[in-house]
C-alpha positions as CSV (number, residue, x, y, z in Angstrom):
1,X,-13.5,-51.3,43.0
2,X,-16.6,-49.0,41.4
3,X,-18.7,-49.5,44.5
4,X,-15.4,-48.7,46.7
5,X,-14.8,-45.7,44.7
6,X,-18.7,-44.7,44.7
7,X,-19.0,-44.7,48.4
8,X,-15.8,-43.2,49.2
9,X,-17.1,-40.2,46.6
10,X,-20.1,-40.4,48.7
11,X,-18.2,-40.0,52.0
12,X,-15.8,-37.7,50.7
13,X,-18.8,-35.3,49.8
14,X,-20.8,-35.7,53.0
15,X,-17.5,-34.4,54.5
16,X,-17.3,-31.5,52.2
17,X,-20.8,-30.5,53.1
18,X,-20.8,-27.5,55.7
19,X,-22.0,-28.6,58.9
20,X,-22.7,-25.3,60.0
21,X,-22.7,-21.3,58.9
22,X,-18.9,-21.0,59.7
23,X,-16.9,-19.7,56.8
24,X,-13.6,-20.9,58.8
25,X,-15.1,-24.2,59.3
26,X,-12.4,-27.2,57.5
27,X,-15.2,-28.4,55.3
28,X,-16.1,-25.0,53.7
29,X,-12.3,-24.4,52.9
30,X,-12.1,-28.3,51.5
31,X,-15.5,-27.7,49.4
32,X,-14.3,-24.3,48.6
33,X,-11.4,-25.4,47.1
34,X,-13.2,-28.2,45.3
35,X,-15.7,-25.9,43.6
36,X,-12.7,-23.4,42.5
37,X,-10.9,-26.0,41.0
38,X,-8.1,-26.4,43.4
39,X,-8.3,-29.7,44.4
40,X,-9.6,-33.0,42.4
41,X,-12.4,-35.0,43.6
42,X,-11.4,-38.1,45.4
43,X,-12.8,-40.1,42.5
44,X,-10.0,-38.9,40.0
45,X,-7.5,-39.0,42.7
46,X,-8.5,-42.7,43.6
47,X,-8.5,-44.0,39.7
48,X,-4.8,-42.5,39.1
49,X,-3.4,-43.7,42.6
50,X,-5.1,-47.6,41.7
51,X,-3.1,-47.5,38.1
52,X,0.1,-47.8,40.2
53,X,-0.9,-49.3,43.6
54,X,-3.9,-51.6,43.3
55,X,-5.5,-52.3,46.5
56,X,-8.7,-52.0,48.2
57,X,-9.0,-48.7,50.1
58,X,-9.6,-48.4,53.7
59,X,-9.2,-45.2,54.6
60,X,-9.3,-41.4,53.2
61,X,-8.4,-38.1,54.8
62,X,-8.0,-34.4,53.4
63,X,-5.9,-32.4,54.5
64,X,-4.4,-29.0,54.5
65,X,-0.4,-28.6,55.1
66,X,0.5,-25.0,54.8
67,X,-0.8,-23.9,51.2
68,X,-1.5,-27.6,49.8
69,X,-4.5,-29.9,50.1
70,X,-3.4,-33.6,51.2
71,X,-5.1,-36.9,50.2
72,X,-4.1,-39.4,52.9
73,X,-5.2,-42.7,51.9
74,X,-4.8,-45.7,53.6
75,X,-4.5,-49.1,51.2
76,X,-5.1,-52.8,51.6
77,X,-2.9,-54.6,49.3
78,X,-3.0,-58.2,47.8
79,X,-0.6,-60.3,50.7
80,X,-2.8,-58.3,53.3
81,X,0.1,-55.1,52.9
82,X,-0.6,-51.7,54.1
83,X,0.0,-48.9,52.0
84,X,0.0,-45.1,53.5
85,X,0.0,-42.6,50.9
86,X,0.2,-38.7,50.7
87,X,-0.9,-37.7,47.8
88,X,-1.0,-33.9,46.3
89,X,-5.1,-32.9,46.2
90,X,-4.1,-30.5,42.8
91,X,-2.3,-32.7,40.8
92,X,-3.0,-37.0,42.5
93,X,1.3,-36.6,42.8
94,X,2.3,-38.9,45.7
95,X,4.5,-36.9,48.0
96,X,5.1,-39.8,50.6
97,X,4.6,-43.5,50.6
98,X,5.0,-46.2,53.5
99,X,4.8,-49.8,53.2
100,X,3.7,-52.5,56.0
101,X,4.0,-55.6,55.3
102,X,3.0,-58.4,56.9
């Protein structure tokens, strides 16, 4: 789970990154609101969302709806589920949650 969380911190950073000069650009908002506090880094997000659903993650998004940053994390769970969660980027509050099982 530490490298899982390592490399999605990795990934989620490489995202962050500006690809180019554009202050519009999606990644200079996300990084922006990183740096001012307004979001949590995917790490802490990831270690509060594994105390209640364990599972090894496949998938992360960010996301802006309206005025709120969106985690969208996509989770393997023991039984080979799928878990889709929405999670708040400010606060690591789940908003939604689907369950597939198998």
């Amino acid at each position: 789970m530490r490298n899982t969380l390592s490399l999605l911190a990795l990934a989620l950073s490489a995202t962050l990154m500006p690809l180019h000069a554009s202050a519009d650009s999606d990644q200079d908002r996300a990084r922006s609101a990183l740096l001012a506090g307004e979001i949590l880094p995917l790490p802490a997000i990831l270690e509060r969302v594994a105390k209640e659903h364990p599972g090894n993650v496949l998938e992360v998004e960010l996301d802006r709806e309206g005025e709120r940053w969106i985690y969208e994390l996509k989770i393997l769970q023991g039984g080979g589920g799928l878990l889709k969660l929405k999670v708040d980027a400010r606060d690591a509050q789940i908003i939604k949650r689907r369950e597939h099982r198998r």
